[in-house]
GUBA-547193 format. One record per residue (C-alpha): residue in one letter; x negated, y negated, z. Coordinates in Angstrom, 3 decimals. Example, Ala and Ser with C-alpha at 12.3 -4.5 7.8 and 13.67 -1.06 7.14 Angstrom:
<atoms>
A	-12.300	4.500	7.800
S	-13.670	1.060	7.140
</atoms>
This chain:
<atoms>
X	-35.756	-190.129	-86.793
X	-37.432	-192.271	-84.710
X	-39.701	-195.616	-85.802
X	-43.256	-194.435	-86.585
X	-45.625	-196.424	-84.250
X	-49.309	-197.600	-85.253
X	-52.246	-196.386	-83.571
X	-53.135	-198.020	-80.282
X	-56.355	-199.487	-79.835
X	-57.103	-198.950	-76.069
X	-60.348	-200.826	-75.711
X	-59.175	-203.605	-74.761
X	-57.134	-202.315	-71.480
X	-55.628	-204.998	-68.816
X	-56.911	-204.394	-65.344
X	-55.711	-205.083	-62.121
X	-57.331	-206.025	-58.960
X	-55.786	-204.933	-55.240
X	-57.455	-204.714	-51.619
X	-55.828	-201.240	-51.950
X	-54.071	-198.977	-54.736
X	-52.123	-196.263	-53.141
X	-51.049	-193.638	-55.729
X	-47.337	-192.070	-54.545
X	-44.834	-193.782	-53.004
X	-43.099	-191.068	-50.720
X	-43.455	-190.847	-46.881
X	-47.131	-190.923	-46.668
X	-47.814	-193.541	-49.254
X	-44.999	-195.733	-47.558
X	-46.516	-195.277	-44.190
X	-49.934	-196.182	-45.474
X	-48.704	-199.263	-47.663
X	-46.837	-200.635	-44.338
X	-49.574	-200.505	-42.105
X	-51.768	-202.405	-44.979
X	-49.389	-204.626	-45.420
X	-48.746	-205.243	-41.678
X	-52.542	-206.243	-42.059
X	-51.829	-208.971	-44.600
X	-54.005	-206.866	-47.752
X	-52.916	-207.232	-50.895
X	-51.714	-203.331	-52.425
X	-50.265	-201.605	-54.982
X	-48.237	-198.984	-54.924
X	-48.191	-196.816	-58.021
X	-45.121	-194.307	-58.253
X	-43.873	-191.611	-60.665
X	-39.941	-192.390	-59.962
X	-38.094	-195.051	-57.370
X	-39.999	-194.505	-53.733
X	-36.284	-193.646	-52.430
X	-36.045	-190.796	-54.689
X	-40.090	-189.273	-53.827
X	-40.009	-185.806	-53.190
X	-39.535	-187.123	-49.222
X	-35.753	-187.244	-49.721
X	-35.338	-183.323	-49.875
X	-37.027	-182.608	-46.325
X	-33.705	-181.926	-43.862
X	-35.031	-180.326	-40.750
X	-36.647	-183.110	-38.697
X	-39.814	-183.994	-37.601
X	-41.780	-182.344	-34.745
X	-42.529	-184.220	-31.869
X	-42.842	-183.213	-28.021
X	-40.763	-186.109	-26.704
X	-38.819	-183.569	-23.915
X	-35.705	-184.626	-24.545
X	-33.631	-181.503	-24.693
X	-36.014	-179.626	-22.407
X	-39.390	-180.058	-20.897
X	-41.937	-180.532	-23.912
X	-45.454	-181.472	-24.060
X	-48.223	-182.317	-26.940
X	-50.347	-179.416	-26.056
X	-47.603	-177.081	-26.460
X	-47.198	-178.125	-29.802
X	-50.730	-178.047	-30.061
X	-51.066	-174.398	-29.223
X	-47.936	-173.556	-31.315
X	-49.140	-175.206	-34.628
X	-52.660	-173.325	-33.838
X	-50.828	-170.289	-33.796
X	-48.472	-171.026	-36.853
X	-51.736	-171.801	-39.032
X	-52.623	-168.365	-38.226
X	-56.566	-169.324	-36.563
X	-57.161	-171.262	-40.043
X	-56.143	-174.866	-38.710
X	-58.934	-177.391	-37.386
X	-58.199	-177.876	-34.076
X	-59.686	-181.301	-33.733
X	-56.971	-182.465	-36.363
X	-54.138	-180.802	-34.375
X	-54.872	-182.164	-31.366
X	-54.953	-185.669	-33.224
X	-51.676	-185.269	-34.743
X	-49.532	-183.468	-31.788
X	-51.043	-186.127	-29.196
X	-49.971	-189.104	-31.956
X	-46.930	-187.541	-32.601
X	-44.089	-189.161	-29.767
X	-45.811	-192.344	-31.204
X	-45.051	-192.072	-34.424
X	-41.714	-191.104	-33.752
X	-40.795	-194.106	-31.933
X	-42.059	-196.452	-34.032
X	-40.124	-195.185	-37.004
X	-37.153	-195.894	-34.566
X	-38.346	-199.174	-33.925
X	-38.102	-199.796	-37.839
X	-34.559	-198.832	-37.859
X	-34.403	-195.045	-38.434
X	-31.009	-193.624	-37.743
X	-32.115	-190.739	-35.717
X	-29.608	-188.483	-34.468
X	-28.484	-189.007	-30.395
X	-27.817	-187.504	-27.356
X	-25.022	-188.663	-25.239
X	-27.608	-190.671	-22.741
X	-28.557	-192.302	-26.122
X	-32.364	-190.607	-26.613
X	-32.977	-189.012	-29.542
X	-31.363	-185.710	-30.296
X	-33.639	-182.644	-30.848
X	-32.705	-179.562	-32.337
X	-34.939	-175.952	-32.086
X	-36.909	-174.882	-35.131
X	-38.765	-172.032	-36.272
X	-42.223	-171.395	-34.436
X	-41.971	-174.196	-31.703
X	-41.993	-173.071	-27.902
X	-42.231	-173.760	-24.432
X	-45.012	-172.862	-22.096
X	-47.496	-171.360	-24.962
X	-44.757	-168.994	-26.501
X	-42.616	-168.068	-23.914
X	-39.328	-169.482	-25.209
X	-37.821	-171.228	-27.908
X	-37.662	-175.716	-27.150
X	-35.698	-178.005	-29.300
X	-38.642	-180.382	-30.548
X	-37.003	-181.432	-34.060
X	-36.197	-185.444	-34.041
X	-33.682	-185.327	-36.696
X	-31.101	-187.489	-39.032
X	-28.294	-184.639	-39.409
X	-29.984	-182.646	-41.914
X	-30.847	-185.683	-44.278
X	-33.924	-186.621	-42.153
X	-36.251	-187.122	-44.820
X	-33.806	-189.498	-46.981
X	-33.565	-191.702	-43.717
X	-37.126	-191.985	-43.274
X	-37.863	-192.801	-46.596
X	-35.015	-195.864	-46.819
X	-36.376	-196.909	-43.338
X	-39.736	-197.261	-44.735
X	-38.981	-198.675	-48.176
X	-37.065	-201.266	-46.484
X	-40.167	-202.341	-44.006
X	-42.012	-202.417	-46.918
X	-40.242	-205.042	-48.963
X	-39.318	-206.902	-46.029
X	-43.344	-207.052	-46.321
X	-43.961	-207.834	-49.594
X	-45.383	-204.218	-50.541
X	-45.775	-204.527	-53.972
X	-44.390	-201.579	-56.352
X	-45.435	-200.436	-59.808
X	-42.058	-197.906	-60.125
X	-42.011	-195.331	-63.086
X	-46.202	-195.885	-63.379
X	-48.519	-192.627	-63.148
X	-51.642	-192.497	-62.283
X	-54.096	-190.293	-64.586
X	-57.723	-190.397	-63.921
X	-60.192	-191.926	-61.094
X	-62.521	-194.124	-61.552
X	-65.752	-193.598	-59.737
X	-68.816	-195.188	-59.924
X	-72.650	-193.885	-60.792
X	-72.588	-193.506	-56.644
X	-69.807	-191.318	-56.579
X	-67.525	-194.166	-54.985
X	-64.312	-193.951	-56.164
X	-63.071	-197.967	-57.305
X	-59.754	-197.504	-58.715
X	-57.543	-195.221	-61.012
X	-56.310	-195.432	-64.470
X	-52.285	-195.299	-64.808
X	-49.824	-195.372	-67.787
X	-46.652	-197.352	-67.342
X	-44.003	-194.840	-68.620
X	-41.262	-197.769	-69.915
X	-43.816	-199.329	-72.462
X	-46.920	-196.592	-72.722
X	-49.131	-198.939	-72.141
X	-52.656	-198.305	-70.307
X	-53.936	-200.018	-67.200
X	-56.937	-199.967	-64.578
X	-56.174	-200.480	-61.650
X	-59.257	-201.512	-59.127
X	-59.285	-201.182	-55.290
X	-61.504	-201.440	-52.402
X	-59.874	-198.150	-51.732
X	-57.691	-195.606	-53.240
X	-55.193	-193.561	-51.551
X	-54.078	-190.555	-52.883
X	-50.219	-189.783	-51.310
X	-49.037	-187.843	-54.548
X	-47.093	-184.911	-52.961
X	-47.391	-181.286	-53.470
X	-47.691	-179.232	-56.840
X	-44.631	-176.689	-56.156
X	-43.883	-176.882	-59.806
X	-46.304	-174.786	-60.588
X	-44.600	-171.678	-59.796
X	-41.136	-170.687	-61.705
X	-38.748	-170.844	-58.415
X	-39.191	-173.816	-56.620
X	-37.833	-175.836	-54.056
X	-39.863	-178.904	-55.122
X	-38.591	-181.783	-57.294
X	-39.764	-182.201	-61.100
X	-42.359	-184.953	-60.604
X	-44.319	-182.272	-58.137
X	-46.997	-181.430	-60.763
X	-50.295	-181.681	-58.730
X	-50.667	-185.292	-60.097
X	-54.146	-185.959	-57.343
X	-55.057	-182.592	-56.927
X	-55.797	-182.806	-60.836
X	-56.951	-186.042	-60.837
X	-59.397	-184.982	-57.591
X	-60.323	-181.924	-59.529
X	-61.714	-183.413	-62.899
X	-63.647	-185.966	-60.665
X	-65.803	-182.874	-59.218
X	-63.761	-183.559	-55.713
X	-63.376	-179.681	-54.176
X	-59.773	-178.572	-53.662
X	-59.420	-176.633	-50.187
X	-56.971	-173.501	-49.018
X	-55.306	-173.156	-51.942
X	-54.389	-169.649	-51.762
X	-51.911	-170.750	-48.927
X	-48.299	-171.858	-49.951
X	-45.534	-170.965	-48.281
X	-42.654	-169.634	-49.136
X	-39.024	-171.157	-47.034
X	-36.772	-168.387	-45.988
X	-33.527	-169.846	-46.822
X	-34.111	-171.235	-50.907
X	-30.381	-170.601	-52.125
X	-30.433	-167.764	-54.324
X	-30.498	-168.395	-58.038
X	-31.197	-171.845	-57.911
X	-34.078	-172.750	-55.351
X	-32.274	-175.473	-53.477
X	-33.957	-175.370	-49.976
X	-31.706	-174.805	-46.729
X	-33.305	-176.691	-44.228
X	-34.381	-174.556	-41.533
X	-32.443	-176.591	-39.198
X	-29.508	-174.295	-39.824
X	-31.435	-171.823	-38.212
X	-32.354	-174.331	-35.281
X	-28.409	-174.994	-35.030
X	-28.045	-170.976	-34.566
X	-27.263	-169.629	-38.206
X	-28.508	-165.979	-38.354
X	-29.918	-163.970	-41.378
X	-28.108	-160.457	-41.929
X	-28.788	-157.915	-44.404
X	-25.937	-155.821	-46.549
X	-24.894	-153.997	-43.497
X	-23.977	-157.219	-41.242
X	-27.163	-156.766	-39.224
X	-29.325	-159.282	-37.486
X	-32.776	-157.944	-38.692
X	-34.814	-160.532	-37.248
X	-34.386	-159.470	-33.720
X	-36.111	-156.174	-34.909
X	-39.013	-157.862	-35.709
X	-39.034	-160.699	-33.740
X	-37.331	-160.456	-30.652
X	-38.544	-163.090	-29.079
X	-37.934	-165.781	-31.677
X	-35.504	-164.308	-33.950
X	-34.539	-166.448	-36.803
X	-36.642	-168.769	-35.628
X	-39.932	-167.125	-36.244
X	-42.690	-169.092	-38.359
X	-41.520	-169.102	-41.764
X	-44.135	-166.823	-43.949
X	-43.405	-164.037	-40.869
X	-39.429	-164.620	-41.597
X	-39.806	-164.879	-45.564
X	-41.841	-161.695	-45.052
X	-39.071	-159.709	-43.188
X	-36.203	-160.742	-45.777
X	-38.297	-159.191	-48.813
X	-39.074	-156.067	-46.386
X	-34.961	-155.925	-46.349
X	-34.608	-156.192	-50.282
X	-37.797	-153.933	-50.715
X	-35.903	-150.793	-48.812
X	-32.830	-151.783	-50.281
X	-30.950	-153.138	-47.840
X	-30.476	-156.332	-49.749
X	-27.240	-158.028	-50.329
X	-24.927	-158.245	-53.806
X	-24.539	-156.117	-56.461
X	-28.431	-156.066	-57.573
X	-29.102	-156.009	-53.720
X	-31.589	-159.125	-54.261
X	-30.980	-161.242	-51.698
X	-30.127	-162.056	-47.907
X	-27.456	-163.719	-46.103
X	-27.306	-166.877	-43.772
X	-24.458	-166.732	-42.021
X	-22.737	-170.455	-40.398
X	-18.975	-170.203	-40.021
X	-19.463	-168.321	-36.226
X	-21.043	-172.324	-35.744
X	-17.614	-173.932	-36.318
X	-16.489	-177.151	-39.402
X	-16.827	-179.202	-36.767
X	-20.948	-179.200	-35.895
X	-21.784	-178.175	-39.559
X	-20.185	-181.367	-40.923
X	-21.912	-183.008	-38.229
X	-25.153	-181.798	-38.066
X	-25.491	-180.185	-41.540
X	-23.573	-181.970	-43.844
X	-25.992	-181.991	-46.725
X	-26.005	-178.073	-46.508
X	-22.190	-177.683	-46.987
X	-22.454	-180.009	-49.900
X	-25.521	-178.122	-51.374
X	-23.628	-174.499	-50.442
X	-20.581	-175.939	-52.471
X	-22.715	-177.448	-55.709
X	-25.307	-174.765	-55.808
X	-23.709	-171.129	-54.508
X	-20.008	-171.891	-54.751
X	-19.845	-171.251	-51.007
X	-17.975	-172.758	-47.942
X	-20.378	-172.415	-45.623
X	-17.415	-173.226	-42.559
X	-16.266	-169.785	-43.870
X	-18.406	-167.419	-45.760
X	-22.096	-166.802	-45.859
X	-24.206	-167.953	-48.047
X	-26.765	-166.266	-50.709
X	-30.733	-167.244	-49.991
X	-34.108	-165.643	-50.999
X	-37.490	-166.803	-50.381
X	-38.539	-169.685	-52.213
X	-42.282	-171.701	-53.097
X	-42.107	-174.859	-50.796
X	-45.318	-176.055	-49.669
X	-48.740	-175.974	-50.193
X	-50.614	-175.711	-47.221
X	-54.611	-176.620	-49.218
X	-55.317	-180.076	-50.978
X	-58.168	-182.507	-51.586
X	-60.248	-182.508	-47.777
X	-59.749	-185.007	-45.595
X	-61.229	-185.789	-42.386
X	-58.547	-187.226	-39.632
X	-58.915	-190.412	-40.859
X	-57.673	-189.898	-44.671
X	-60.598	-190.318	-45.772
X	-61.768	-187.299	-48.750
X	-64.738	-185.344	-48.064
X	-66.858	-183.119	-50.464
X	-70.197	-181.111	-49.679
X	-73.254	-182.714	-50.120
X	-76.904	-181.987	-49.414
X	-75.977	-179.361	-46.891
X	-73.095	-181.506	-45.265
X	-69.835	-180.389	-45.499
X	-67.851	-183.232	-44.692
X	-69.627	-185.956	-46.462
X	-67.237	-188.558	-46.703
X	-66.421	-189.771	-50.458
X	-66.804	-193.709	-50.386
X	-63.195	-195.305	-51.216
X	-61.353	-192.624	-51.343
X	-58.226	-191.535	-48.724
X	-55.533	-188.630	-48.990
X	-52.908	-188.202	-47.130
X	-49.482	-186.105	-47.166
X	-49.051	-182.927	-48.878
X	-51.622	-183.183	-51.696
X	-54.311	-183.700	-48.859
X	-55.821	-180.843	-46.672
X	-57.042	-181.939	-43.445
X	-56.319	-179.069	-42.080
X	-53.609	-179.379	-39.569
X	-51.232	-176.038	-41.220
X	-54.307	-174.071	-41.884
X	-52.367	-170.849	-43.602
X	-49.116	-171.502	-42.442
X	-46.989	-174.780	-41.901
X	-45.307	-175.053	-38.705
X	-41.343	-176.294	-39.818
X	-41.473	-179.826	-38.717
X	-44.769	-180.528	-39.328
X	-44.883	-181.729	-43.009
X	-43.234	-185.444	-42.037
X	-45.220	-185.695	-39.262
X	-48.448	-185.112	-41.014
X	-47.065	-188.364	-43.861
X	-46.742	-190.623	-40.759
X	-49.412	-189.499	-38.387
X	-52.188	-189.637	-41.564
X	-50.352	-192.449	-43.094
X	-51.053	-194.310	-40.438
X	-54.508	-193.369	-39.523
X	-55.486	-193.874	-43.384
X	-53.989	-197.142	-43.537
X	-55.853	-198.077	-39.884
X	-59.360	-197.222	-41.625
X	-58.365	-198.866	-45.059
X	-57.642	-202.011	-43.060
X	-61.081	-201.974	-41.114
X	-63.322	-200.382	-44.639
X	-61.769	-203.609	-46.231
X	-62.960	-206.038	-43.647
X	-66.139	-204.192	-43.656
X	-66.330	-204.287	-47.733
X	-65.151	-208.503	-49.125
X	-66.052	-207.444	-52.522
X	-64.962	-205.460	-54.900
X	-67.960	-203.122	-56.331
X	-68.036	-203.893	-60.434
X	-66.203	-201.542	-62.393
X	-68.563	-198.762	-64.651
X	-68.831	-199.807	-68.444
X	-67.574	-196.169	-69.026
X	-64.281	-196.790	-66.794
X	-61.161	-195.314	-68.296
X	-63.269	-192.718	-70.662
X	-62.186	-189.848	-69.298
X	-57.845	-191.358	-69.942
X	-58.445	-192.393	-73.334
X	-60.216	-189.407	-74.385
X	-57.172	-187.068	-72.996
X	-54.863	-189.869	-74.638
X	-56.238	-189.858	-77.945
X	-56.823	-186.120	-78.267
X	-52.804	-186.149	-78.143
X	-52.722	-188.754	-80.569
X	-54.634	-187.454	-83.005
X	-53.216	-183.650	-82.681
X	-51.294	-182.554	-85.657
X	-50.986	-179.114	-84.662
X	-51.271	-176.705	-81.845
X	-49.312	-175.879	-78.599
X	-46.275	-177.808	-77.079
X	-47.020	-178.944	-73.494
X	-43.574	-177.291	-72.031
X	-44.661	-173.586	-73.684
X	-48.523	-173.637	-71.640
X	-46.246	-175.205	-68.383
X	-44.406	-171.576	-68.816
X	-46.888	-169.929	-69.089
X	-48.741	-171.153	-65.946
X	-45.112	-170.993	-63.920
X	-44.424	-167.039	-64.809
X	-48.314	-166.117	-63.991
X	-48.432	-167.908	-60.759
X	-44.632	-166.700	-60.108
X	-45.812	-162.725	-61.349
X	-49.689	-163.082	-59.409
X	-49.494	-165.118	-56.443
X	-46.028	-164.753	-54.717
X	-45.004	-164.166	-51.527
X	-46.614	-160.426	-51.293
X	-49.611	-160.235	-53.229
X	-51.983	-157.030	-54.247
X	-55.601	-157.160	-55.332
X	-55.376	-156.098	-58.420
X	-51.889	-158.341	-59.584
X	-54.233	-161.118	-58.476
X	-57.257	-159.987	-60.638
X	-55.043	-159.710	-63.249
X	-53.846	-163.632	-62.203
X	-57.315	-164.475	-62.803
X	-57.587	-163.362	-66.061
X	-54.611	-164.617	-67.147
X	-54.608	-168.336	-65.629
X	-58.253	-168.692	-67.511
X	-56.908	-167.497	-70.935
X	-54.231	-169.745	-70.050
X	-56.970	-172.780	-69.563
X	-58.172	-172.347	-73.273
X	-54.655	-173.283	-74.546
X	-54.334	-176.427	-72.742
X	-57.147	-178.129	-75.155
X	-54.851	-177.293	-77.723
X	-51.570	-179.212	-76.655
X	-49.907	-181.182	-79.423
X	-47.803	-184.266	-79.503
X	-44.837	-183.833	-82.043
X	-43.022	-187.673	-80.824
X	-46.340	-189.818	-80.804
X	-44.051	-192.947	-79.983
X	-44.733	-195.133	-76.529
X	-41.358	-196.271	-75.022
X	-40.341	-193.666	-72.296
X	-42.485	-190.902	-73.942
X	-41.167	-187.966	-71.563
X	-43.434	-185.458	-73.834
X	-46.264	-187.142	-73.238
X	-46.176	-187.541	-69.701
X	-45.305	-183.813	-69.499
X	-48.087	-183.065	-71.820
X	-50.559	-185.024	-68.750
X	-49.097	-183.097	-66.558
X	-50.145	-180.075	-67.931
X	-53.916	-181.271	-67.049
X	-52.970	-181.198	-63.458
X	-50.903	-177.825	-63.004
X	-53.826	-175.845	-64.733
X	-56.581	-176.997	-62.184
X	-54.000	-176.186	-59.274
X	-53.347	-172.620	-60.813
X	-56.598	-171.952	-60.909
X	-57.964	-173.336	-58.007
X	-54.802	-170.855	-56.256
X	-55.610	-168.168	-58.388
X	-59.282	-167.954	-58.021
X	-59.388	-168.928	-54.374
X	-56.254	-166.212	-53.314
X	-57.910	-163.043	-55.447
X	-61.545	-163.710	-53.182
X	-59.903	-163.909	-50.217
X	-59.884	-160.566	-48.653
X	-57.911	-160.165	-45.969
X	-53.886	-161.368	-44.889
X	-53.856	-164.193	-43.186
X	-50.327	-166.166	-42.730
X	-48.987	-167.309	-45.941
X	-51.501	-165.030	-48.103
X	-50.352	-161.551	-47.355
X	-52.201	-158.578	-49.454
X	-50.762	-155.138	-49.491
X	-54.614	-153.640	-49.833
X	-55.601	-154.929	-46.502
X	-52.419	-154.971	-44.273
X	-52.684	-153.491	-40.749
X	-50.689	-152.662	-38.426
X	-51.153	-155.271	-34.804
X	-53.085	-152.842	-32.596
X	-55.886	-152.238	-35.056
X	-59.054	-152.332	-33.175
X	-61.073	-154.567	-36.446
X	-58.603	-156.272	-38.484
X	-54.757	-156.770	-36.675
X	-52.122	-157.769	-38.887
X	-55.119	-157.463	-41.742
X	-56.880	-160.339	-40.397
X	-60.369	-160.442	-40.620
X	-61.548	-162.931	-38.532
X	-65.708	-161.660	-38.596
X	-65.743	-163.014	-42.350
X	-63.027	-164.547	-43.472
X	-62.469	-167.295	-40.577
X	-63.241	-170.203	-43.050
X	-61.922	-172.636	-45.533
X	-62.266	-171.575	-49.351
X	-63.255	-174.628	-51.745
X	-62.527	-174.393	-55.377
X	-64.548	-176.253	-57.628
X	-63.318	-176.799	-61.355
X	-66.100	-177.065	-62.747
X	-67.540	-173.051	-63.572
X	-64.159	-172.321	-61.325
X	-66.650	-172.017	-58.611
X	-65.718	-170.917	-54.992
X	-67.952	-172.408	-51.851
X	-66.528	-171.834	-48.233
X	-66.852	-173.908	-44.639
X	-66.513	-173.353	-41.138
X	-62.770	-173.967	-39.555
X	-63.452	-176.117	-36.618
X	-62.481	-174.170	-33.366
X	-63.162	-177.480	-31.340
X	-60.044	-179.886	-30.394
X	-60.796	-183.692	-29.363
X	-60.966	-183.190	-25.343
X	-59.088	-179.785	-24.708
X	-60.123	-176.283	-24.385
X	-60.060	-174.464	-27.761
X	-57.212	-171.875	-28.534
X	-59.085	-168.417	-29.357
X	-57.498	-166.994	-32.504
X	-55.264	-164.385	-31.463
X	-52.564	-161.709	-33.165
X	-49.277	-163.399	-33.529
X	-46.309	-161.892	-31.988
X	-42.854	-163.566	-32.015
</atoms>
């Protein structure tokens, strides 16, 4: 039994001052706190584990960027690809911003040190990936800068190490719980718990950053990592901040089957092939000019076709193939040697000589907290729809500025961390030289923590945290998967709601402080129900298919004259934004209009 611990009184909390606070230390928070700390500000870093082992560390594939080595590449062919990928729902003005940046960003990262893979001349080696092309669709380019298939690992160690070569400073094992904004809306810090002792702290800021990753852990089968709750959308939600396009998550292709390990898609780029129980290559059915490398919700679409008329593989005829071997040990060990170790750990494969088991898998969620291209969170107000939120920035997977729209382009995830890393940190550097003083903290700050704190507490009875974090998991698993019907997602609705009442009613059993794993689960809990609902909610209005969000009630076939592939441009060409409070729904133009080039009409997508 363990030692029963007093009450804590948590009136008198400590409180920290920075320049800036930046909540996550993956990619995009390490991208932000370097270019702040390149600036000389003083910044915390808050993070749920050790930055080196942030949900970063899983991404294999590489990250998009035009740079032509392989074969002749330009930014406003990735432009026009990603436009397509997000299926017409992307805002074209963001991009433009982040194609045009992206060489850039690329070659600074290999200026820190980055061990990208090369090319015999020495330039950095790029391999194809699903959805990128040549001459506005015509062929397939290699546009994937990669680190074998451990690209996301490198990245983060490159950028860890430039930040304590600069003095970044980290709170590790420290979660962040609740804003703190003031009677004007401006947001001047966040509340955090440290994990190791339980104690409570405030931590103010010129500005906050939100980097806090996605929320993939709030489906069953995932191929996120644990900490992937929904920590800012949560946080962003309870603080009246709209969460945008959050009917949209994809689901990868190639999620091992059984476990929900992610295959990087760069097995695909390297020339693996998908076949179904009778040895065929289905993709080049429907897709015959991309093949396997077709944009990912199109591909993860096809495989459940397969299972769905039974030409699935194994004994329950559940899943697909990937087959490697044909590639030869030699370039798997070289180029994917994370996937041979995962195919040996995971499926009890050798992937040098038999195929391997995968299904479609939740990986990314393509809505967040809005953002404008410079990081910075906007809300609607007075009629505006992009009025900026003082002192507050998101960037990374939590944030939605827009750039996947319904559909993430492979690649494009670690570009977005560095290209809006780097523009955030740019405008935190320039709002702090604008802003010398700190605004004074509300006498109310850290309500809103200790009142969720002490209702666990003081609970004697009621609901443990991991039984409602089922619940939510196997109703967002059953309701919003990767084929979706009207009435499974009224019925989501209704569920994720009833659902809501429960959370109130989560106990505490071990009320102790020291490494309380319940009780940071138990927080958690407050974050995965405002994600749920905000996907619920914003998925069962939106009435139409449109890449990632596929409904059987409205699917058409391409030639339809109104709505091809059940897209419905005439209404449903906007961005939904969920509101927790009522569970309200309010909606805003997608912007059509790039920086300086001609817009890209929204137009059927054919592979």
């Amino acid at each position: 039994m363990g030692a029963i611990t007093p009450k804590e009184d948590y009136t008198n909390i400590p409180h920290e001052t920075f320049d800036a606070v930046i909540v996550g230390g993956g990619g995009s928070g390490m991208r932000a706190s370097y270019q702040l700390a390149q600036a000389g500000l003083k910044v915390a870093v808050l993070t749920k584990v050790f930055p080196t082992r942030s949900h970063t560390v899983a991404a294999q594939g590489g990250i998009g960027a035009s740079l032509g080595n392989m074969q002749e590449d330009n930014w406003h062919y990735h432009f026009y690809d990603t436009v397509k990928g997000s299926d017409g729902l992307g805002d074209q003005d963001a991009i433009e911003f982040m194609t045009r940046e992206a060489p850039q960003v690329v070659y600074e990262l290999e200026h820190l040190g980055m061990p990208f893979d090369r090319n015999a001349d020495g330039t950095i080696y790029q391999r194809p990936f699903g959805g990128h092309s040549a001459n506005y669709g015509e062929k397939a380019v290699p546009r994937a800068c990669a680190a074998a298939d451990r690209t996301g690992h490198a990245l983060l160690h490159t950028l860890y190490q430039s930040n304590a070569k600069m003095g970044t400073q980290f709170f590790v094992e420290w979660i962040a719980l609740d804003l703190i904004p003031n009677e004007a809306g401006d947001v001047l810090g966040v509340t955090a718990i440290d994990q190791e002792t339980g104690k409570i702290a405030v931590f103010q800021a010129k500005a906050t950053l939100f980097a806090t990753g996605g929320a993939g852990r709030v489906y069953r089968a995932s191929t996120n990592a644990y900490i992937n709750t929904g920590d800012g959308l949560g946080m962003a939600a309870r603080a009246g901040i709209p969460l945008q396009d959050m009917e949209f998550w994809q689901f990868h292709p190639t999620g091992v089957a059984g476990a929900g390990v992610l295959l990087t898609e760069g097995c695909r780029g390297e020339g693996a092939i998908l076949r179904n129980k009778d040895g065929e290559a289905f993709m080049e059915r429907y897709a015959p000019t991309l093949k396997d490398l077709a944009p990912r919700d199109f591909v993860s679409r096809c495989m459940d076709q397969e299972i769905k008329e039974g030409r699935g593989c194994g004994p329950k005829k559940d899943h697909i193939l990937l087959k490697l071997d044909h590639l030869g040990a030699e370039t798997i060990h070289k180029r994917l040697p994370s996937v041979f170790e995962i195919g040996v750990n995971f499926a009890n494969v050798d992937i040098t000589k038999e195929p391997i088991p995968v299904v479609p898998t939740i990986h990314y969620q393509m809505g967040g907290i809005p953002t404008n291209i410079h990081g910075q969170v906007v809300a609607q107000k007075n009629g505006v729809n992009n009025d900026v939120i003082n002192g507050l920035y998101a960037v990374g997977e939590c944030a939605c500025v827009s750039v996947h729209g319904a559909n993430r382009l492979g690649t494009n995830s670690l570009l977005d961390l560095l290209v809006f890393g780097k523009a955030a940190g740019r405008h935190i550097v320039e709002f702090n030289n604008r802003n010398k003083e700190h605004k004074p903290l509300p006498a109310n700050a850290g309500e809103q923590t200790l009142a969720r704190l002490n209702q666990l507490e003081a609970s004697t009875e009621g609901t443990y945290s991991q039984d409602v974090a089922a619940e939510i998991r196997d109703a967002m698993q059953l309701h919003a998967g990767v084929f979706r019907t009207q009435e499974s997602m009224d019925e989501g609705v209704q569920k994720i709601a009833a659902i809501r009442g429960k959370v109130a009613g989560i106990t505490l059993k071990d009320k102790s402080k020291v490494f309380n794993t319940a009780r940071i689960e138990a927080l958690e809990v407050d974050n995965l129900i405002e994600v749920a609902q905000a996907t619920m909610v914003s998925a069962a209005a939106r009435r139409e298919c449109r890449g990632a969000h596929t409904v059987y009630d409205y699917e058409h076939p391409a030639d339809h004259a109104e709505f091809p592939l059940g897209r419905n441009d005439k209404e449903w060409m906007k961005h939904t934004l969920w509101y927790s409070e009522g569970s309200r729904l309010d909606y805003k133009p997608v912007n059509l209009k790039p920086l300086t080039v001609d817009s890209v009409p929204p137009k059927v997508r054919t592979f």
